[in-house]
N, C-alpha and C positions, 0 to 999 in steps of 0.2 A: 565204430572203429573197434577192432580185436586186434587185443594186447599183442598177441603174437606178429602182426605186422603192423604195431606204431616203433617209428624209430625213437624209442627214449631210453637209450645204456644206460641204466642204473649203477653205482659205484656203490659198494661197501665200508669201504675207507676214503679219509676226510683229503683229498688235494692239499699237497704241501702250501702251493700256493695259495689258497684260499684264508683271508684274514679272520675275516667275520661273518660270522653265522649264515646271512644268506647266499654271502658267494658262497660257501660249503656248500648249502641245500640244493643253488639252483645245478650247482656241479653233478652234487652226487645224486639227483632227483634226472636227470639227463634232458634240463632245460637248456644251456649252454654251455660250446668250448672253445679255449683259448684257440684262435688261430696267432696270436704274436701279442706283443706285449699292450694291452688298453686296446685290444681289439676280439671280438668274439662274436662265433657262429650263432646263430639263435635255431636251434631244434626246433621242431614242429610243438611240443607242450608250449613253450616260450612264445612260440610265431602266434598262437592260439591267444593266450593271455595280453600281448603285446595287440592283437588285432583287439582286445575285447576292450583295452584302454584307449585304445584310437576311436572306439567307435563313441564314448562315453562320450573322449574330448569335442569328437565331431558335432555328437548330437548337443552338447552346452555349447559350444561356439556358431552352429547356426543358430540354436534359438536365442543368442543375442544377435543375432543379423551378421556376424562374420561372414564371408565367403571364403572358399576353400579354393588357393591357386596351388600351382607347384613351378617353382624355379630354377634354373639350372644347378647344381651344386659349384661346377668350374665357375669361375667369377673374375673379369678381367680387371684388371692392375687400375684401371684408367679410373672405375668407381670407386674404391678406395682411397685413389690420391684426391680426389676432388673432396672424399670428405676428411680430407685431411689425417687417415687413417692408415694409411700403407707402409708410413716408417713408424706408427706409433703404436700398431698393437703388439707387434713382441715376439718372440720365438714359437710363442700357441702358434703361430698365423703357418702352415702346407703352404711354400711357393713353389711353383713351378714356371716351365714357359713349355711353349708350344714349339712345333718344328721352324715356325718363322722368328720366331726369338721374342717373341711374345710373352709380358710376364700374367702370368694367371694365379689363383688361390684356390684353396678349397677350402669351399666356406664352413667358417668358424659362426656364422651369422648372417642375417641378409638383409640389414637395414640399406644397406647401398644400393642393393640389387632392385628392392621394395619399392627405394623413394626417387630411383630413375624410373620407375617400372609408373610410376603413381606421376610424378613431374611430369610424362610426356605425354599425359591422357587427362588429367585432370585441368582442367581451364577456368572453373566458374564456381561460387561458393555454393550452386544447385546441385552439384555433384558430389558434395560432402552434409555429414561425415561418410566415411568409407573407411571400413574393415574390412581387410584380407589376412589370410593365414595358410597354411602348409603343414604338411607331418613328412617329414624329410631324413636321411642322415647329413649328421654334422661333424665337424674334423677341426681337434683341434690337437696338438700334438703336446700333449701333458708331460710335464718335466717328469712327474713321478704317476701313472697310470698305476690305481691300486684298488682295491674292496670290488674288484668285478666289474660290472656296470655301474659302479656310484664316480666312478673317475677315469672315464675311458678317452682313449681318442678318434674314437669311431662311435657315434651314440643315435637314436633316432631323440628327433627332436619335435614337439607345434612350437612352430614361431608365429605368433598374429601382431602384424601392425596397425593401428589405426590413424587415418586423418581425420584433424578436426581443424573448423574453421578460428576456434580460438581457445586458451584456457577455461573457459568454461565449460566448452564441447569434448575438450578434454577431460577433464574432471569425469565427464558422465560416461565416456567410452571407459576410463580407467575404474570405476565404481562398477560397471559393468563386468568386465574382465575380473574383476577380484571378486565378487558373487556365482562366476560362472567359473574361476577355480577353484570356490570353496566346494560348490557345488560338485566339482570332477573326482575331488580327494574326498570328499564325503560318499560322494557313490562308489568310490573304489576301497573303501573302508578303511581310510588311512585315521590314526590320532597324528593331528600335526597341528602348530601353528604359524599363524601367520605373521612374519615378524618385521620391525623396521630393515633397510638392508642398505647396503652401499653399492652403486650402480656400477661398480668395477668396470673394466673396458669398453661395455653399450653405450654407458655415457647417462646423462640427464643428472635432473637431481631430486626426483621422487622417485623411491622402489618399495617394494615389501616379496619378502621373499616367501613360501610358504617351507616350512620348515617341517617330514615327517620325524615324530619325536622317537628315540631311539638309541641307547646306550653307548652302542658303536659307532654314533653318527660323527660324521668327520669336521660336521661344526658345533661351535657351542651358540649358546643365546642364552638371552637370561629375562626374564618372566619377572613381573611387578607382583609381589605375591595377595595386593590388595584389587589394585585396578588392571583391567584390562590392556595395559602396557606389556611390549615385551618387543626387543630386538637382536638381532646378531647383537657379539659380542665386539664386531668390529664396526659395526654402525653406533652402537650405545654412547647415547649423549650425559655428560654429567657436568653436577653442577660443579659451582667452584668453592671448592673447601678455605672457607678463611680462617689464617691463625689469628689467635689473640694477638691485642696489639703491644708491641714492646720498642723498648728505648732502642732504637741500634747502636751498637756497639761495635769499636775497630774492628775491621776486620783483620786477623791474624794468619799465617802461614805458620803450620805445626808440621814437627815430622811424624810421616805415620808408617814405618817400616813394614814392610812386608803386609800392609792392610789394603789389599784389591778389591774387598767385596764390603759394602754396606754393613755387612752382620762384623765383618771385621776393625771395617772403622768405628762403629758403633760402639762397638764393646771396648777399643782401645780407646778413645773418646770420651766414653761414659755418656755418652747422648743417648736419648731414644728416637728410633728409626725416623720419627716424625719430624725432627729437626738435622735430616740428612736430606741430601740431594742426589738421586745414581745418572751416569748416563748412559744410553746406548747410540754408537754411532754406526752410519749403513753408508755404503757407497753409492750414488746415485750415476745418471747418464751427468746430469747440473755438478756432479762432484761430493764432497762429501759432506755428510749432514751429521750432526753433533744433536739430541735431544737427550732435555734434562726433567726427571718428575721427582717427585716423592721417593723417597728411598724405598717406603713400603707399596708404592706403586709398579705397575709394569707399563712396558711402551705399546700402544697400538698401532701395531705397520704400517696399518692401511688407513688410518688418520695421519701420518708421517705423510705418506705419499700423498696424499689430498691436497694439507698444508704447504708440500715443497712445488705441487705442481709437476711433478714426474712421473717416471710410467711404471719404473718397479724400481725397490732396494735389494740390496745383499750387507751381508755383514760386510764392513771397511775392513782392510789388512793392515797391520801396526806401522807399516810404511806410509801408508796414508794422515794416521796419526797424525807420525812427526814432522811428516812435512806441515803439516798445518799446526805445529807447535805444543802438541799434548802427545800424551802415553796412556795407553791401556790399564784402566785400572785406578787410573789418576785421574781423567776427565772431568774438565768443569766450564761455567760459563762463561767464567772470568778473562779477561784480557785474550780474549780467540779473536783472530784477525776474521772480518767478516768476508775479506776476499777468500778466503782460502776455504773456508767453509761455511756452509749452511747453519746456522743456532737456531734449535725451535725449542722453544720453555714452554711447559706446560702452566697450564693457568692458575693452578692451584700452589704451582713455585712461585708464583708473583705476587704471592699472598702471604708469602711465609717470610718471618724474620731470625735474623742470626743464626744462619743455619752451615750446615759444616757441607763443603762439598772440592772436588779434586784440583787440584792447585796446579796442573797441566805438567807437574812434573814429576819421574818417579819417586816415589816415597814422602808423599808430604800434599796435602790436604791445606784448604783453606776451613778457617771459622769464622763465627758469627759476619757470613755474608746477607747483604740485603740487597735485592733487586733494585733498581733505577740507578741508586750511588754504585754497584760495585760492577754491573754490567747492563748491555741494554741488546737482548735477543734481534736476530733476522725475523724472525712469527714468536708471537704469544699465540698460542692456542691448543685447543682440548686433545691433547694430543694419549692421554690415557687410557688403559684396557680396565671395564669396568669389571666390576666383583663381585662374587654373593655377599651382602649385606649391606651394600651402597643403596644410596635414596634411591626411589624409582626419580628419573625425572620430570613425570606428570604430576604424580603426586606427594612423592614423598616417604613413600613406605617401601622397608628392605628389597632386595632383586634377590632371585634365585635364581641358580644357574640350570639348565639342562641342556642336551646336545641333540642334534638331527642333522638328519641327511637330507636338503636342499632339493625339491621335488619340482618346484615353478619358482619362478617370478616374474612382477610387473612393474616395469618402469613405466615415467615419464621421461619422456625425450625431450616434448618441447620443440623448439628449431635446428637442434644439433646436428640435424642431417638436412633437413629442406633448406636452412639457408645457404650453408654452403653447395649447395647441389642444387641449386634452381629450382627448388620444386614452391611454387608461387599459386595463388588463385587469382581471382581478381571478385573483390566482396560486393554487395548492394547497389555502392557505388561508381564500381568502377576501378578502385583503388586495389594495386596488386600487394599483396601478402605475405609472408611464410606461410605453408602449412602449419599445423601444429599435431607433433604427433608422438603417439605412445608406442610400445612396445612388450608382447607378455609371450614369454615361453615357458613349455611343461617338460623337460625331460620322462621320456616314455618309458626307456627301458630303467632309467635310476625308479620310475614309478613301479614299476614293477619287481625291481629287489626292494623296493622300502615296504613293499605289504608284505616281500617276504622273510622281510628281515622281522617285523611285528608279529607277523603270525604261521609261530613257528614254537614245536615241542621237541621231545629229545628225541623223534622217532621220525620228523618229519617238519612240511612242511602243513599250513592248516588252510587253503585262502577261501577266500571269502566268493560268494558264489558267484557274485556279480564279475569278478574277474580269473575265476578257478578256469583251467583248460578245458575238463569237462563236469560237469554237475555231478556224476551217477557214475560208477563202477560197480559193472554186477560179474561176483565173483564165483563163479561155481566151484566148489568144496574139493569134487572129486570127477576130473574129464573122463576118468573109464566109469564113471557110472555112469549109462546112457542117460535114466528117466530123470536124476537130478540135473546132468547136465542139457538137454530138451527144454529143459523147464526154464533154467537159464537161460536159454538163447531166447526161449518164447515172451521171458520177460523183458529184456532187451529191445527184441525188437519192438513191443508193446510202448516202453520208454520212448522209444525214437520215435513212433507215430503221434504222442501224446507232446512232442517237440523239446523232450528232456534231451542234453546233449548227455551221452552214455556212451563207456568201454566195457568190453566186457572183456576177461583173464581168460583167455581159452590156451594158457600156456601149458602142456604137461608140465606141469611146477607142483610141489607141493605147496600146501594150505600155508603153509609158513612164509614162502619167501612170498607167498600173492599177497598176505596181509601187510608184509613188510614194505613192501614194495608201492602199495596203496596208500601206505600212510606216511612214505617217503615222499610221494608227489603230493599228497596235501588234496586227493578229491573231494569231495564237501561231503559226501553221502556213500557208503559204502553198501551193495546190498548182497546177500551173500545168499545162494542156493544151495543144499545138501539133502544125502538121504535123510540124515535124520530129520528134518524139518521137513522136508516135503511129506513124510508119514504123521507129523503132528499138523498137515496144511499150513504150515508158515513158512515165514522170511524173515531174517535176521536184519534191521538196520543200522546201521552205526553211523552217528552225526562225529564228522570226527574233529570238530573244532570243542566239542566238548567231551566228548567219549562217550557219549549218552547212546545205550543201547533199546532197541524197540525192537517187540513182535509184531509181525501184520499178517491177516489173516490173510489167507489164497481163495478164501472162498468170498472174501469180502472185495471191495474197491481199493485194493493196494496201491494203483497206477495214480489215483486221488489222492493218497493219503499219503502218497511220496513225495506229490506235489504241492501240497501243503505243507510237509514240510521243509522242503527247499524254500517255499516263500517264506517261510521265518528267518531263513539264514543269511 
């Protein structure tokens, strides 16, 4: 391909809109552009790199025995409601209807589409296990569509799901899948790990997410800094902190004027943090939900919503409050009527005694409260956002925190979808079944801003060769010198025969902006032809993930010695 007719506009200056480093690169490198908000064109470099991760995922998912279908994206209303799914996944979910008044989606997923697809064909336990998958776009309409392709609502997506005849069979499809995603992120040169996860709206109750690690990542997780543990931050299980034991003591109502925050009561109090209780209350669809932790604790959302059994929160409005008898600022657990609202205590408050917490009216705070005598929660449960220096909970030793951007995961399903939805075998016996089945997708194009969010310098972007658009750029010095330029194109084409993928710069540009411009798009090997070097017999090459510059002779086997070393990279 010559430079001069690949469509990739290069940008000089950085997109207002671009957050983090790789939305910058892939902007201004002229991989993609916004057509509308969480939605984006993919250029030919992008369509290149995007083909070369497809082809990775392809070849790891057949060589565990997947098969590769494709299914409609439009998706009718009818599979949905059967798995109980149509009113409950949420504002994500594109509806539409059709001219008969038909209601359709566009799928966000296609476990529905999968397990009617599998239910009307599969009849007998000789048929299973069975793996099937797809590389698709997917549509989900993001409240806040942000970082490029890490949060779009237009994305390509593999979705693979597998049947198995029972948990056991499960087990080994899903041990499978999580070897042949490590396997995908490791050929595509990601640092990432693999982390416990929470199956959010897929459903089931086994997942791990793979997580590439990354400073701007838009999650956190936090890493056992001993043992091989490590999960999101909103999966992360912890133990239960118990206090010393102590005499209880009345409990008392103090005024606490103008003291709405923890560090406030505390100080007015004279307690330490550890003998407070804060709350935060969210409005649910069930109404509203009150949770109480540790004062020097935070709430975990998305263990809230587990616990309550709902589909999402938002923060409560102060009118909410007072209908249900408390005030902002004031909250506690105390004498809350349980019809009016939800109470979830965290497990580590059911441990604690004589502790100070909001007395549901403004200005005034209750003390030395203890659990069972002074109230008795709707849920006990681990309702907490873990922390750097908390136990790991395998072992025991500190967590650390780090953040990434969300590249695959693999759940277990289970019967979530076959039994509500018919899809049955019939075993050895005779006896008909649930299927039992898993579920593992790769976001494609988030894979592809996560390596280039990793590997990337202040001048560009660096990728790695296994997924670079093309291997080789040979750059000639100067197009009106004939014999330097000649020589360029003869090496070029030598590249192409040798099955190196190679561009060559044949823009009248100066030497400058073709360097610049090279090391904007991140090609692995730059080779560069001029007079001076054609008069010393060499070529200039430059590895540019590390800037390591090398001579190679013209009179020697260059076309060898270039491809040696690609294969190091």
């Amino acid at each position: 391909m010559k430079v001069s007719q690949l469509y990739a506009p290069t940008l000089r200056e950085v997109p207002a809109e671009a957050e983090i480093i790789s939305h910058q690169m892939l902007m201004r490198a002229g991989f993609i552009r916004k057509t509308a908000g969480g939605m984006y064109t993919y250029l030919p470099l992008a369509q290149r790199v995007m083909k070369k991760i497809e082809n990775i995922v392809r070849e790891e998912m057949d060589a565990k025995g997947a098969q590769e279908i494709l299914m409609p994206i439009t998706q009718p209303a009818e599979l949905w409601q059967e798995s109980g799914r149509w009113g409950a996944y949420g504002a994500e979910m594109w509806r539409l209807k059709d001219r008969h008044g038909r209601e359709f989606c566009l799928g966000p997923t296609h476990e529905e589409v999968v397990t009617a697809l599998v239910r009307d064909e599969v009849r007998s336990y000789r048929q299973l296990p069975l793996m099937l998958y797809q590389i698709q776009n997917k549509y989900r309409d993001e409240r806040r569509p942000r970082f490029g392709l890490i949060r779009s609502r237009e994305f390509v997506m593999k979705d693979c799901y597998s049947f198995d005849r029972d948990e056991a069979g499960l087990d080994v499809s899903y041990n499978a899948m999580y070897d042949a995603y490590s396997r995908v992120f490791d050929r595509c040169g990601l640092n990432y790990r693999p982390v416990e996860a929470d199956s959010g709206a897929i459903g089931g109750s086994g997942s791990h997410e793979f997580m590439a690690l990354a400073e701007t990542g838009e999650a956190e997780l936090v890493y056992c800094t001993k043992c091989d543990y490590a999960a999101d931050v909103e999966k992360a299980e912890l133990h239960v902190i118990k206090a010393e034991p102590e005499v209880a003591l009345p409990k008392e109502e103090v005024s606490t004027p103008d003291c709405k925050t923890i560090e406030d009561v505390c100080k007015y109090l004279r307690l330490p943090v550890e003998k407070s209780v804060k709350a935060v209350a969210f409005h649910s669809e069930k109404g509203l939900i009150l949770c109480f932790v540790r004062g020097d604790h935070e709430v975990n959302e998305i263990k809230v919503v587990n616990t309550a059994g709902v589909l999402e929160v938002a923060m409560a409005e102060e009118a909410e409050l007072a209908a249900a008898g408390t005030a902002g600022g004031y909250m506690g657990p105390c004498g809350i009527d349980h019809k009016k609202a939800i109470v979830i205590v965290d497990s580590t408050v059911m441990e604690m005694h004589n502790f100070c917490c909001g007395a549901n009216k403004a200005g005034y705070h209750f003390v030395n409260v203890n659990p069972g005598r002074d109230f008795t929660p709707t849920y006990v449960a681990d309702i907490r956002l873990i922390q750097a220096g908390d136990p790991c909970p395998h072992c025991g030793a500190p967590v650390a925190h780090a953040r990434g951007t969300e590249v695959g995961q693999v759940f277990k399903l289970f019967t979530k979808y076959s039994a509500p939805m018919g899809a049955r075998f019939l075993d050895e016996e005779g006896k008909e079944k649930p299927i039992v089945m898993g579920c593992y997708g790769i976001g494609v194009g988030r894979t592809m801003q996560a390596v280039a969010e990793q590997y990337n310098d202040k001048d560009g972007m660096m990728w790695p060769r296994a997924v670079a658009p093309y291997e080789v750029i040979v750059l000639p010095m100067n197009t009106k010198d004939e014999k330097s330029t000649a020589k360029a194109f003869e090496i070029y084409d030598e590249l192409l025969k040798a099955g190196i993928e190679t561009v060559i710069d044949d823009r009248n540009e100066r030497a400058g902006v073709k360097f610049k411009d090279a090391d904007l798009i991140g090609y692995p090997l730059r080779v560069v032809c001029g007079p001076k070097g054609l008069e010393k017999n060499q070529l200039e090459i430059k590895i540019r993930r590390i800037g390591e510059v090398k001579m190679l002779s013209l009179e020697g086997d260059y076309i060898g010695e270039i491809k040696e070393i690609l294969a190091k990279l």
